[in-house]
PyMOL Python script that loads the backbone (N, CA, C, O; Angstrom):
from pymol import cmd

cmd.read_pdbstr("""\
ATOM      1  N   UNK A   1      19.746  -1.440  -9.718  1.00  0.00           N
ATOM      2  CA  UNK A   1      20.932  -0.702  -9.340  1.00  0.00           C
ATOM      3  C   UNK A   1      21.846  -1.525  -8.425  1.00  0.00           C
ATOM      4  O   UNK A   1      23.008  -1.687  -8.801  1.00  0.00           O
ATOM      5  N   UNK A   2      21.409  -2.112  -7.155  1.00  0.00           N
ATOM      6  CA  UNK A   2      21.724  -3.035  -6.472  1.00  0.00           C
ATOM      7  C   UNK A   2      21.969  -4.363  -6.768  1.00  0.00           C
ATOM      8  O   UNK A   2      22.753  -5.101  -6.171  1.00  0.00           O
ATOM      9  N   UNK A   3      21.179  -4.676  -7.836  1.00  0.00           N
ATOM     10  CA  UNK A   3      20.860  -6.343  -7.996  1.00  0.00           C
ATOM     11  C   UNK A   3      20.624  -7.200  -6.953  1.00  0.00           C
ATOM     12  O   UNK A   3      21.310  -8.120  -6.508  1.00  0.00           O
ATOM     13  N   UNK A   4      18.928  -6.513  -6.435  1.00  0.00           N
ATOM     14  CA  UNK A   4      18.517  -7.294  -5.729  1.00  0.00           C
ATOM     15  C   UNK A   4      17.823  -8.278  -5.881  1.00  0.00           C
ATOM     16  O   UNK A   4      17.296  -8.261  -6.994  1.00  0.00           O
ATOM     17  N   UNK A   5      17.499  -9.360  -5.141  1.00  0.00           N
ATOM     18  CA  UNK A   5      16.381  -9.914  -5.374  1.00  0.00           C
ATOM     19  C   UNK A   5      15.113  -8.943  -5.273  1.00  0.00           C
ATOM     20  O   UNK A   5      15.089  -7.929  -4.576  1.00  0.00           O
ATOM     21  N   UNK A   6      14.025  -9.421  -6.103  1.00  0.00           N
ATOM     22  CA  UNK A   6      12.406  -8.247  -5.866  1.00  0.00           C
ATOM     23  C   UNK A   6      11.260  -9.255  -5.257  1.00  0.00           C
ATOM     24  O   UNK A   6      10.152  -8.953  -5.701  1.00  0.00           O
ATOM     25  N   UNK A   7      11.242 -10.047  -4.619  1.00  0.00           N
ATOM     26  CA  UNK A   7      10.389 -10.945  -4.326  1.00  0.00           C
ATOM     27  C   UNK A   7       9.759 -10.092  -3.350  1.00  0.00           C
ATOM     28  O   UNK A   7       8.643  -9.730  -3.722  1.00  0.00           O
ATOM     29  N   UNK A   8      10.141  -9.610  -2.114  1.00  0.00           N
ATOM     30  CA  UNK A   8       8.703  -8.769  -1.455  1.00  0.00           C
ATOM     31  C   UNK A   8       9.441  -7.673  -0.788  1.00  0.00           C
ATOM     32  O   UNK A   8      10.554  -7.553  -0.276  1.00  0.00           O
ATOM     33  N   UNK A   9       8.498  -6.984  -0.967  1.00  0.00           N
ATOM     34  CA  UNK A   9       8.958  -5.496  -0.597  1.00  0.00           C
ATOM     35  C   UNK A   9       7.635  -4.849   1.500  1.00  0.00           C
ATOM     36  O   UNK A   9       6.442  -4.681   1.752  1.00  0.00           O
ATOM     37  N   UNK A  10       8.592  -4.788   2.069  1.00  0.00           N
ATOM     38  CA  UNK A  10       7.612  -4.341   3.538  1.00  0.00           C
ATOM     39  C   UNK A  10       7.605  -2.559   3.204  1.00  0.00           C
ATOM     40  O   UNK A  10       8.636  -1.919   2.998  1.00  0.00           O
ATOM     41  N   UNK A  11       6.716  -2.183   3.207  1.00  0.00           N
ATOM     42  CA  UNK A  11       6.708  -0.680   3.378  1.00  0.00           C
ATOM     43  C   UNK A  11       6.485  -0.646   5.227  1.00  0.00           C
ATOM     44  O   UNK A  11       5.832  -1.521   5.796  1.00  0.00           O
ATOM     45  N   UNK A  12       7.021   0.289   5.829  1.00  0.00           N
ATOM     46  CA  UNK A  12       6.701   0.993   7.107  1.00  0.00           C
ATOM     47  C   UNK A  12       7.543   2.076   6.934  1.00  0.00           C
ATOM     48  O   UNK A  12       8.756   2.173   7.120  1.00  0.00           O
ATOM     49  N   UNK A  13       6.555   3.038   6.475  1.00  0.00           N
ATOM     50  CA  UNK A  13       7.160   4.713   6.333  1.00  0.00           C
ATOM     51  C   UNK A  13       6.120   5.602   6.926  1.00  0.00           C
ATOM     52  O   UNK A  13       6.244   6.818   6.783  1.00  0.00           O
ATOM     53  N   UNK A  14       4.982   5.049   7.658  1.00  0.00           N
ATOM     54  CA  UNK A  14       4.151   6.167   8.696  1.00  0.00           C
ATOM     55  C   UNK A  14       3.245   7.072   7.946  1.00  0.00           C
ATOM     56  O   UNK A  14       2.881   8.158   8.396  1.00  0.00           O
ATOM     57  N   UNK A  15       2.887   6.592   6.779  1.00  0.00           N
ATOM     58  CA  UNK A  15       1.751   7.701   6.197  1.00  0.00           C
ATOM     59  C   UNK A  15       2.597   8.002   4.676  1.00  0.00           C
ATOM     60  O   UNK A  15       2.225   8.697   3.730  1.00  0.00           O
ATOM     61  N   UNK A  16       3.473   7.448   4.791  1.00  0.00           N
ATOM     62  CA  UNK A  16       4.144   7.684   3.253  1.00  0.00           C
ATOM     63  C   UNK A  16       4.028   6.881   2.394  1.00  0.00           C
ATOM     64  O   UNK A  16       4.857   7.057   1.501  1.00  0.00           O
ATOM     65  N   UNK A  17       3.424   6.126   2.249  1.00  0.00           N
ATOM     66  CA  UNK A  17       3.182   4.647   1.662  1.00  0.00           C
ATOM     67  C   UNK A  17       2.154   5.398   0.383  1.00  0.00           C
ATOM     68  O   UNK A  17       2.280   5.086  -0.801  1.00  0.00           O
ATOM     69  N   UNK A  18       1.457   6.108   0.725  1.00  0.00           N
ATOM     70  CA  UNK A  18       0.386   6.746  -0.731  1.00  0.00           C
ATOM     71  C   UNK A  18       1.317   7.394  -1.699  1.00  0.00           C
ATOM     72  O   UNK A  18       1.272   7.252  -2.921  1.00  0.00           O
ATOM     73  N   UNK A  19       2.239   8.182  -0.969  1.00  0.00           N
ATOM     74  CA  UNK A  19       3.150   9.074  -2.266  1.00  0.00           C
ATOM     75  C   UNK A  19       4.221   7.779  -2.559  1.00  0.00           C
ATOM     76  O   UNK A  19       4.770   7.975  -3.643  1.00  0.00           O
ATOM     77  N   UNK A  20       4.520   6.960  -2.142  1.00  0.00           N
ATOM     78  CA  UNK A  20       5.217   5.982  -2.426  1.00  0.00           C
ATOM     79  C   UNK A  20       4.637   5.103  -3.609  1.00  0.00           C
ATOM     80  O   UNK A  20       5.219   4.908  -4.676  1.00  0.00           O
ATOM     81  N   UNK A  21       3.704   4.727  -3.337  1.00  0.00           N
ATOM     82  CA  UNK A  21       3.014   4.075  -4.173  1.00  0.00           C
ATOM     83  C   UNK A  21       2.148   4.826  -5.737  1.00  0.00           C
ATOM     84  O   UNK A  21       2.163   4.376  -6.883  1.00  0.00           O
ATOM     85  N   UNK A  22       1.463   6.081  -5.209  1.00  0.00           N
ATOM     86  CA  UNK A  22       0.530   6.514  -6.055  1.00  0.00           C
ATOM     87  C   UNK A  22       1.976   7.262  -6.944  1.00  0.00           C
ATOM     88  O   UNK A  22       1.899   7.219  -8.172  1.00  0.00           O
ATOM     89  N   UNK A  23       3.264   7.934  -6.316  1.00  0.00           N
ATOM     90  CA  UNK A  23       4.309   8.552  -7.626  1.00  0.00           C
ATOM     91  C   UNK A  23       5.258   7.637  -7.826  1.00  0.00           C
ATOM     92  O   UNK A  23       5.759   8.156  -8.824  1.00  0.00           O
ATOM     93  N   UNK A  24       5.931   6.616  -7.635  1.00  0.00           N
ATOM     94  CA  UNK A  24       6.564   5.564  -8.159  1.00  0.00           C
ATOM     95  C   UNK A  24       6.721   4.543  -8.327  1.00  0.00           C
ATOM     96  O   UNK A  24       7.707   3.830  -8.140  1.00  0.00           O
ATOM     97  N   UNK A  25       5.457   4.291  -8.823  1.00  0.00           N
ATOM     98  CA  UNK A  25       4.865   2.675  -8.706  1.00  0.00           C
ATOM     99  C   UNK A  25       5.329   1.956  -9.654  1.00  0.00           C
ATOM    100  O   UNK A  25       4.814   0.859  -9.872  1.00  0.00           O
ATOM    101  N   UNK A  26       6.536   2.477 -10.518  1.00  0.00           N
ATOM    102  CA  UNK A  26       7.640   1.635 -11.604  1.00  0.00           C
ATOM    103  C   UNK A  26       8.230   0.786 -10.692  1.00  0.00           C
ATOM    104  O   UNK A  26       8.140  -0.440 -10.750  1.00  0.00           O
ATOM    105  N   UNK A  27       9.050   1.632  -9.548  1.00  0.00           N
ATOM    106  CA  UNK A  27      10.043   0.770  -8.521  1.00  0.00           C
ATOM    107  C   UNK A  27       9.316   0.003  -7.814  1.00  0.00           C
ATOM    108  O   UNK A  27       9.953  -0.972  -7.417  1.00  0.00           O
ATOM    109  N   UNK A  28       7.969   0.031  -7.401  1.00  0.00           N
ATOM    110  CA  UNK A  28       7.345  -0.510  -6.312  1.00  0.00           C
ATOM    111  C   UNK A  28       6.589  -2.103  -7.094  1.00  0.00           C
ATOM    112  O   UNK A  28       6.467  -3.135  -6.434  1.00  0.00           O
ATOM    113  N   UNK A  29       6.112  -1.976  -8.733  1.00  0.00           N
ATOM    114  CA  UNK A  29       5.877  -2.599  -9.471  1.00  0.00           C
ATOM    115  C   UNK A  29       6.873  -3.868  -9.524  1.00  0.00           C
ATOM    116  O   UNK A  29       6.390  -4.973  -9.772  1.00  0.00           O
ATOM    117  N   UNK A  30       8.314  -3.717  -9.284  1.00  0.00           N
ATOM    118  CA  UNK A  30       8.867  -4.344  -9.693  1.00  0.00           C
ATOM    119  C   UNK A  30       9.086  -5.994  -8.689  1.00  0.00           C
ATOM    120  O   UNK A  30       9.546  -7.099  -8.978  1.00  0.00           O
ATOM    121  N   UNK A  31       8.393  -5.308  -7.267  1.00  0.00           N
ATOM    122  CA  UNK A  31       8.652  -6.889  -6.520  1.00  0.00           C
ATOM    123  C   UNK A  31       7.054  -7.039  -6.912  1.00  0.00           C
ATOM    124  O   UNK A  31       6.128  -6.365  -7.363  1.00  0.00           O
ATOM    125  N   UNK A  32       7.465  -8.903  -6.253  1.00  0.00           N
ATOM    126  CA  UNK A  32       6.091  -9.574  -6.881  1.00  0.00           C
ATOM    127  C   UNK A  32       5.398  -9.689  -5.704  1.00  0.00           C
ATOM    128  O   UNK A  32       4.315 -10.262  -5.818  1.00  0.00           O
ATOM    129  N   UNK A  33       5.740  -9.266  -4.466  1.00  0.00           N
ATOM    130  CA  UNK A  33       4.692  -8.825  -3.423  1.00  0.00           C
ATOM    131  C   UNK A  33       4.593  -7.740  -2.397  1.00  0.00           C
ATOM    132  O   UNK A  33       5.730  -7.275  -2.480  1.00  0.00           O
ATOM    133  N   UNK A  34       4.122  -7.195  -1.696  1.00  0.00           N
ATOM    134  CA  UNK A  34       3.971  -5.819  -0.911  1.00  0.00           C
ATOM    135  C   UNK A  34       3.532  -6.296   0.152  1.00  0.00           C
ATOM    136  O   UNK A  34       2.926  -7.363   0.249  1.00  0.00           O
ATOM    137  N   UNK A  35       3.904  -5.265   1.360  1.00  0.00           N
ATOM    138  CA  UNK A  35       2.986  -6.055   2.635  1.00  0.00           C
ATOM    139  C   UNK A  35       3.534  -4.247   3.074  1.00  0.00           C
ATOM    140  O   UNK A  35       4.623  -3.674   3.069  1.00  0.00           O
ATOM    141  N   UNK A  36       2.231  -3.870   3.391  1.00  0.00           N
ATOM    142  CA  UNK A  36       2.404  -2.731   4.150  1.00  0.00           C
ATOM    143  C   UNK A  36       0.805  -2.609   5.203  1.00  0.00           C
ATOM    144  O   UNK A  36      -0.199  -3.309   5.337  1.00  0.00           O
ATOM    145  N   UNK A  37       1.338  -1.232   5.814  1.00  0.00           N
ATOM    146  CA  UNK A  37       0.057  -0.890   6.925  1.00  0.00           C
ATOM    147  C   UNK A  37      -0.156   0.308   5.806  1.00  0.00           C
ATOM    148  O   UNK A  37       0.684   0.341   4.906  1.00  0.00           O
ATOM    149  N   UNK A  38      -1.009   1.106   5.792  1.00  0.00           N
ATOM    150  CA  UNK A  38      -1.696   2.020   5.836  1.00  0.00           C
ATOM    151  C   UNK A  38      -2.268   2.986   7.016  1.00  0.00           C
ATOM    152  O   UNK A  38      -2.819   2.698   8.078  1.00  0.00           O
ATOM    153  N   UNK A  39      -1.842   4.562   6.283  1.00  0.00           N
ATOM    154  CA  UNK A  39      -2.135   5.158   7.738  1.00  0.00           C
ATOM    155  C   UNK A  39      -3.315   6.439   6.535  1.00  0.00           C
ATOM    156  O   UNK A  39      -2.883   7.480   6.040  1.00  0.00           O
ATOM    157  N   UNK A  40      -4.532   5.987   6.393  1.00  0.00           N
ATOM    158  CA  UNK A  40      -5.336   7.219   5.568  1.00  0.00           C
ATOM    159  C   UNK A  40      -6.107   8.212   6.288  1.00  0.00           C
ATOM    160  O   UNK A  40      -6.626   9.150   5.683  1.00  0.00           O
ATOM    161  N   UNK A  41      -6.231   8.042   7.745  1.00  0.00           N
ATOM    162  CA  UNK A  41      -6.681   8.375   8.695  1.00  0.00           C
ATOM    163  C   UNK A  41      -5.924   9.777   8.886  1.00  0.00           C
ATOM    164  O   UNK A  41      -6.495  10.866   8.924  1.00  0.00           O
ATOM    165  N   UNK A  42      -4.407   9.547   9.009  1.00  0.00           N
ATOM    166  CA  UNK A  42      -3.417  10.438   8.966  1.00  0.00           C
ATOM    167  C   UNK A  42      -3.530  11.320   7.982  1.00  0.00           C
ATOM    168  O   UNK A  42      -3.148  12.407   8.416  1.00  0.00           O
ATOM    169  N   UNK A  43      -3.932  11.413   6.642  1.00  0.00           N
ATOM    170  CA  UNK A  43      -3.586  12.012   5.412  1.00  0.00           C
ATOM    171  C   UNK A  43      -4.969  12.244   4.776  1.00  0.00           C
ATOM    172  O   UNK A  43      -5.006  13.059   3.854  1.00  0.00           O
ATOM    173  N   UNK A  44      -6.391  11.485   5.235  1.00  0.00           N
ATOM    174  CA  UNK A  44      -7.577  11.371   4.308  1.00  0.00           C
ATOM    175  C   UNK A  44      -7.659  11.111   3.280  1.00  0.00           C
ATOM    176  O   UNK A  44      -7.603  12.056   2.493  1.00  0.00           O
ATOM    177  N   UNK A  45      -7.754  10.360   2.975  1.00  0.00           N
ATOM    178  CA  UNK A  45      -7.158   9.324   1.466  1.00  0.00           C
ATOM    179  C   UNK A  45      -7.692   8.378   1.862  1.00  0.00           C
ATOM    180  O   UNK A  45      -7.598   8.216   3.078  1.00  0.00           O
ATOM    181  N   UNK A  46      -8.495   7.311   1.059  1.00  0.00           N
ATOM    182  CA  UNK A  46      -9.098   6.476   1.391  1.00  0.00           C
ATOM    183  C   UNK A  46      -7.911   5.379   0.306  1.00  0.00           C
ATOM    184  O   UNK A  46      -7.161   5.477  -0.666  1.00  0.00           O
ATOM    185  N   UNK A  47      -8.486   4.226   1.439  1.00  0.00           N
ATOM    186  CA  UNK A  47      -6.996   3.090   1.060  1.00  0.00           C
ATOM    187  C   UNK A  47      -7.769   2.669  -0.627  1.00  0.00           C
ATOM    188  O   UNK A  47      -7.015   2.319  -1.535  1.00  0.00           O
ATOM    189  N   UNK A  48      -9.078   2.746  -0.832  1.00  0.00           N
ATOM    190  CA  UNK A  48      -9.140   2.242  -2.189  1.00  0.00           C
ATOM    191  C   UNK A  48      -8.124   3.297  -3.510  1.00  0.00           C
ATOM    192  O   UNK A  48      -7.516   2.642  -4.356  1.00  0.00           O
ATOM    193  N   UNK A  49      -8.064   4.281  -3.548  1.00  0.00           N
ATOM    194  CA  UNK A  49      -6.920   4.735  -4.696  1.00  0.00           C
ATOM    195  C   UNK A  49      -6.022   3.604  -4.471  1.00  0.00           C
ATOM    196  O   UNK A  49      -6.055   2.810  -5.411  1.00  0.00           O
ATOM    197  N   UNK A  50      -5.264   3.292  -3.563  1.00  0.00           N
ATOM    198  CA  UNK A  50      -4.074   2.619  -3.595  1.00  0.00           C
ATOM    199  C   UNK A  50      -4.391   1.328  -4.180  1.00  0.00           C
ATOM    200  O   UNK A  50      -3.830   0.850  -5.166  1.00  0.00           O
ATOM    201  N   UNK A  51      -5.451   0.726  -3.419  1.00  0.00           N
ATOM    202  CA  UNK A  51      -6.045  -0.432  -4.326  1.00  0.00           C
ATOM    203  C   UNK A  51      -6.357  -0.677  -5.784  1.00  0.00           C
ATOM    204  O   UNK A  51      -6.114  -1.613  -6.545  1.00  0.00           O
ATOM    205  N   UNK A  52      -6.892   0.319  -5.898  1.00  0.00           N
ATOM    206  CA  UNK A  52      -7.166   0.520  -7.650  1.00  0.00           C
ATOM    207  C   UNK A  52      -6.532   0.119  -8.093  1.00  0.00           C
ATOM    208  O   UNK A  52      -6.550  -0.921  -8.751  1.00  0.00           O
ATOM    209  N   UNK A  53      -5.537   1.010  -7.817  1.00  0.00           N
ATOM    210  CA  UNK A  53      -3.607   1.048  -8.627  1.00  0.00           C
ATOM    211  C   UNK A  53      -2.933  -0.487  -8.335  1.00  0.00           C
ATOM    212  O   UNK A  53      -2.232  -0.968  -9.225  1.00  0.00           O
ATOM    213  N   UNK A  54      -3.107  -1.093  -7.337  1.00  0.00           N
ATOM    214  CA  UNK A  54      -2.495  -2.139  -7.378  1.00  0.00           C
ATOM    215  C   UNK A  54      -3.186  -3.052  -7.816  1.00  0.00           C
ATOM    216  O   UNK A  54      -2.416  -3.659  -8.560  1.00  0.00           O
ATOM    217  N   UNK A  55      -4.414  -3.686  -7.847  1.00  0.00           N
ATOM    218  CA  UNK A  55      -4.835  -4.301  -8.346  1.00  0.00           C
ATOM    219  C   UNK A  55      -4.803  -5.061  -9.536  1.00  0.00           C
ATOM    220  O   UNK A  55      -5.269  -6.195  -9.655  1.00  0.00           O
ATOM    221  N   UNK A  56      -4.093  -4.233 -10.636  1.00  0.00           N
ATOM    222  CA  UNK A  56      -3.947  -3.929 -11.550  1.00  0.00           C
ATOM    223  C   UNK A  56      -2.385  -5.912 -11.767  1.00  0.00           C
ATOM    224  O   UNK A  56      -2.147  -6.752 -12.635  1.00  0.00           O
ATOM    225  N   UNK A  57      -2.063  -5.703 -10.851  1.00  0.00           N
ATOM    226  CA  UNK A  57      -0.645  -6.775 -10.666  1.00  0.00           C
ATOM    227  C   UNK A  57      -0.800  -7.618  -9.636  1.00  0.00           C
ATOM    228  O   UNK A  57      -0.272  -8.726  -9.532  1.00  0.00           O
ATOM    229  N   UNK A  58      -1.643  -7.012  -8.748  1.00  0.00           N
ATOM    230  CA  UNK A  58      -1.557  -7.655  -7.527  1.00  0.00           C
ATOM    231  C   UNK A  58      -2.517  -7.979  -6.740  1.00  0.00           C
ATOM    232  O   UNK A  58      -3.269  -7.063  -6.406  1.00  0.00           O
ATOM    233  N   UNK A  59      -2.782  -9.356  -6.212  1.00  0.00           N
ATOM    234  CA  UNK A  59      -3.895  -9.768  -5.605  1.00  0.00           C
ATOM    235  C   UNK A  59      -4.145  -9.106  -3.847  1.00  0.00           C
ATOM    236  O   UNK A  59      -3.685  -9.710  -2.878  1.00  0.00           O
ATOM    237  N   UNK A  60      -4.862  -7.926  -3.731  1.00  0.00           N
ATOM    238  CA  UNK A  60      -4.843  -7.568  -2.246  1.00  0.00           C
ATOM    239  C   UNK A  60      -5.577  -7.746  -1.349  1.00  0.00           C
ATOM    240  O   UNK A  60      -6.759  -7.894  -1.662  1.00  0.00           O
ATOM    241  N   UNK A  61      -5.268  -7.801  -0.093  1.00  0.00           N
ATOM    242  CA  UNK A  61      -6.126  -8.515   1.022  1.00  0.00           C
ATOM    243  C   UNK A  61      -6.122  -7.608   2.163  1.00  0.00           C
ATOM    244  O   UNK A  61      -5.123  -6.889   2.136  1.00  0.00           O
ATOM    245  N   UNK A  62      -6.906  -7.385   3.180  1.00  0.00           N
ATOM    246  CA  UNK A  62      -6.357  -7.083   4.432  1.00  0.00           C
ATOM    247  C   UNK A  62      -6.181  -8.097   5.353  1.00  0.00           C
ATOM    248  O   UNK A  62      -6.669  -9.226   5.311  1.00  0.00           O
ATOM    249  N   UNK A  63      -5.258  -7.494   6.408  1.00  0.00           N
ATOM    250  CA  UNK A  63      -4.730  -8.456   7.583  1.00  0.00           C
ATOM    251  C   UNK A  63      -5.574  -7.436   8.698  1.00  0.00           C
ATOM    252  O   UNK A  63      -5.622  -6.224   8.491  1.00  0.00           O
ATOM    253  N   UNK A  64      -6.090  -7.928   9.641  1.00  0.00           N
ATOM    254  CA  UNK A  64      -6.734  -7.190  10.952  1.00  0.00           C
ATOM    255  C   UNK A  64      -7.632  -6.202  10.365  1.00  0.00           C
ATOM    256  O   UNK A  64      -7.192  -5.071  10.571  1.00  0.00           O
ATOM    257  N   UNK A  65      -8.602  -6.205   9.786  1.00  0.00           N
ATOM    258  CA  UNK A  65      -9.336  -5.440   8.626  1.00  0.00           C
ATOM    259  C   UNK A  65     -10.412  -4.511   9.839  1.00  0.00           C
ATOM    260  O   UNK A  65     -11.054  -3.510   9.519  1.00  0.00           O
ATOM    261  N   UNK A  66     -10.401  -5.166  11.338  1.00  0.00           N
ATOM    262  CA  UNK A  66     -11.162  -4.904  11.989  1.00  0.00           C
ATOM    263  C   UNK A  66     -10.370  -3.264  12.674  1.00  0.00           C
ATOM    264  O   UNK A  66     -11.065  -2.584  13.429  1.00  0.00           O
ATOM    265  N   UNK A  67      -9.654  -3.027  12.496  1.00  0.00           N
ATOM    266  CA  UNK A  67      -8.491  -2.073  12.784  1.00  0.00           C
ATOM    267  C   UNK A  67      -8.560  -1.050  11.698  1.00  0.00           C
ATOM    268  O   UNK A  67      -8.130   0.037  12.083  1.00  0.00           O
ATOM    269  N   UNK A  68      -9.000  -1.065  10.363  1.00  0.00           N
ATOM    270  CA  UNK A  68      -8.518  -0.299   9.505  1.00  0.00           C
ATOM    271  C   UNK A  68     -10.333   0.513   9.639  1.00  0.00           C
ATOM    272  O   UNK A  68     -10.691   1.681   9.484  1.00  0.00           O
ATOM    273  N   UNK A  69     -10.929  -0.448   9.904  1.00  0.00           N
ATOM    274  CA  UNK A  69     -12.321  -0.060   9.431  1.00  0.00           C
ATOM    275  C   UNK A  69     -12.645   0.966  11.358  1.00  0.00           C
ATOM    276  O   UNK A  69     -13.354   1.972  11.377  1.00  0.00           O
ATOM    277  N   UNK A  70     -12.145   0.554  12.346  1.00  0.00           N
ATOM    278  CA  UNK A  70     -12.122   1.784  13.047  1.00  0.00           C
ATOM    279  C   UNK A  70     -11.491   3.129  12.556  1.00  0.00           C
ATOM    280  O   UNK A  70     -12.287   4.005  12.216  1.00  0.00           O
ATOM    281  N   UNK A  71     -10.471   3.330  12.498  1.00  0.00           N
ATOM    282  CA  UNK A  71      -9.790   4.270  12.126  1.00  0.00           C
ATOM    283  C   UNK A  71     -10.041   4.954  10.473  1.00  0.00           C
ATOM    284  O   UNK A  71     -10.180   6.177  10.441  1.00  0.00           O
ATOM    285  N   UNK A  72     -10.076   4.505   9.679  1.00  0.00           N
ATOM    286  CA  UNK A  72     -10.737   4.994   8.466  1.00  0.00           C
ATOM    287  C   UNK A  72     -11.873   5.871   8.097  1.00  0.00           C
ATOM    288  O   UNK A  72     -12.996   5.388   7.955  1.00  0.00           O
ATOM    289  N   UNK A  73     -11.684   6.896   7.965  1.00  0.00           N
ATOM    290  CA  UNK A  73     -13.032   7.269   8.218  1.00  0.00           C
ATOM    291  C   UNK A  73     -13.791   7.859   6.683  1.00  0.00           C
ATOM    292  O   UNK A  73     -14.799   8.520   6.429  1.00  0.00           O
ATOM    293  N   UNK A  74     -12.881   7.325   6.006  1.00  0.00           N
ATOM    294  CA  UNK A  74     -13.509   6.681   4.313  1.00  0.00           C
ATOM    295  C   UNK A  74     -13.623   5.573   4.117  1.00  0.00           C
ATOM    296  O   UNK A  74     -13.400   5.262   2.947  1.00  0.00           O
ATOM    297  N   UNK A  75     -13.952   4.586   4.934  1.00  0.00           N
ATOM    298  CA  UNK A  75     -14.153   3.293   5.122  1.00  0.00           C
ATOM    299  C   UNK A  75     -15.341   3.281   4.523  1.00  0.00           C
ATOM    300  O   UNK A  75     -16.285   4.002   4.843  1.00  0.00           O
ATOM    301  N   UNK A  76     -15.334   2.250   3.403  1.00  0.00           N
ATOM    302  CA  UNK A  76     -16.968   2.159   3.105  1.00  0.00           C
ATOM    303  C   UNK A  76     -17.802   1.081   3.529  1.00  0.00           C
ATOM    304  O   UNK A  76     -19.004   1.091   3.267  1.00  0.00           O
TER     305      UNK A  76
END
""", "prot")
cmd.dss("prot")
cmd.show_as("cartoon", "prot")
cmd.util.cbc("prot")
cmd.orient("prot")
């Protein structure tokens, strides 16, 4: 619509990043990288759905993994 470049996309939307991702993952598909936080703690949702789904295009990692695995409490 814009004619942007799609090279990387930052999510920081506070817990919105699952409906972002899990209902319009056409638009979100379209850059060739993502860098977001995750808040599943907030919502109970464990970060693997999101993984699943991305996986699929995209190679994912955590950053400070020691942080997610406090707070997670579907952490496996």
């Amino acid at each position: 619509m814009y004619n942007l470049e799609t090279d990387i996309l930052k999510i920081d939307c506070e817990g919105c990043e699952y409906n972002l991702i899990l209902n319009d993952y056409e638009a979100i598909s379209k850059f060739d990288q993502l860098a977001f936080e995750y808040h599943a703690y907030n919502i109970g949702m464990s970060i693997y759905k999101l993984i699943q789904l991305l996986e699929g295009e995209y190679n994912c990692n955590f950053v400070d993994e020691h942080i997610y695995r406090k707070n997670d409490p579907n952490w496996d």
